[in-house]
C-alpha positions in Angstrom: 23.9 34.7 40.3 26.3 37.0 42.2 29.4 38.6 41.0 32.2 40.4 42.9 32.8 44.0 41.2 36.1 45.9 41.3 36.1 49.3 41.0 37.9 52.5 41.2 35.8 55.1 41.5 36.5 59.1 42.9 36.9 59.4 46.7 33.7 62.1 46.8 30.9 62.1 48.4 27.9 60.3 46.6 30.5 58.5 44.3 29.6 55.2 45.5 26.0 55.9 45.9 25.9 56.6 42.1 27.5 53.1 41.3 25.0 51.6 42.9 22.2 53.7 41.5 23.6 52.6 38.1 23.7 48.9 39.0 20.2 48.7 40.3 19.3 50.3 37.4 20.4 46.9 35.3 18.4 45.1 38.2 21.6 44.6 40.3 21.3 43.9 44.3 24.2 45.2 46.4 24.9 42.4 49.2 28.3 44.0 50.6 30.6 46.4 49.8 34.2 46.3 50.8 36.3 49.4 50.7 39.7 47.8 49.6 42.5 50.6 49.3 42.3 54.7 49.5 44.6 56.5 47.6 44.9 60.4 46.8 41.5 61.3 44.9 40.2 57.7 44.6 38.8 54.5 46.2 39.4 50.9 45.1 35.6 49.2 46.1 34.9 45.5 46.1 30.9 44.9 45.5 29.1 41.5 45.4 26.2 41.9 43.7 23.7 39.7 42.7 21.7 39.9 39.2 18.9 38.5 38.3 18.7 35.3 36.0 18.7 35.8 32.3 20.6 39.1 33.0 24.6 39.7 31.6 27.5 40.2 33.6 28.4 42.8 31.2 25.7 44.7 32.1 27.2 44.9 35.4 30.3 46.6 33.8 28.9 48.6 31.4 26.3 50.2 34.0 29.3 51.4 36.3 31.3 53.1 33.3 27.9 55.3 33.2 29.5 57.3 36.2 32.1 59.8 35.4 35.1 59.2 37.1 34.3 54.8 37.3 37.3 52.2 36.1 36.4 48.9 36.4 39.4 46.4 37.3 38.0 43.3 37.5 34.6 41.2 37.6 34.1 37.3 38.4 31.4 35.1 39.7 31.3 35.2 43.5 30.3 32.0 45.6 31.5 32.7 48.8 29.9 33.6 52.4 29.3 37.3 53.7 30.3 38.3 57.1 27.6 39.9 58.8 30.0 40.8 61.9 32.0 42.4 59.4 29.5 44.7 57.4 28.2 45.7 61.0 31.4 46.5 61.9 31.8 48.7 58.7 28.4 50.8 59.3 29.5 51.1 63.0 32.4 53.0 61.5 30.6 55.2 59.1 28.0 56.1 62.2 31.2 57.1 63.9 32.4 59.1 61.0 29.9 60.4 59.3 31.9 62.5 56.7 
């Protein structure tokens, strides 16, 4: 089943990466990532993730408050469509701006 995860998490470098280090840990997949708002010392991320059958949502919660810093606002099940053009355009982006 997939799920869309809020979180707020520190705007550092390898922040994100250890959110989704956690959340494969619980057997999580990460199938997008949206970056929704920046502020002064933090990031608001939207993840859709999918998790194995006979695996808990909580789990999903409970493995990003393993990284210091992580708040998470909001979790639901998630049913819609990605968009490829979009996530392409996102890592076209982070080629451009590496830092």
């Amino acid at each position: 089943m997939s799920y869309l995860l809020r979180v707020v998490l520190p705007d550092r470098p390898g922040a994100l990466g250890a959110v989704a280090t956690a959340l494969g840990h619980v057997g999580a997949d990460v199938l997008s990532v949206d970056i929704v708002e920046r502020s002064p010392g933090y990031a608001t991320d939207d993840l859709v993730l999918d998790l194995p059958s006979g695996k808990l949502a909580d789990s999903l919660v409970s493995a990003a408050l393993t990284v210091a810093g992580v708040k998470v606002e909001s979790i639901r099940p998630y049913a819609g469509q990605i968009d490829p053009h979009r996530e392409l355009e996102f890592l076209d982006s982070l080629a451009d701006r590496p830092a």
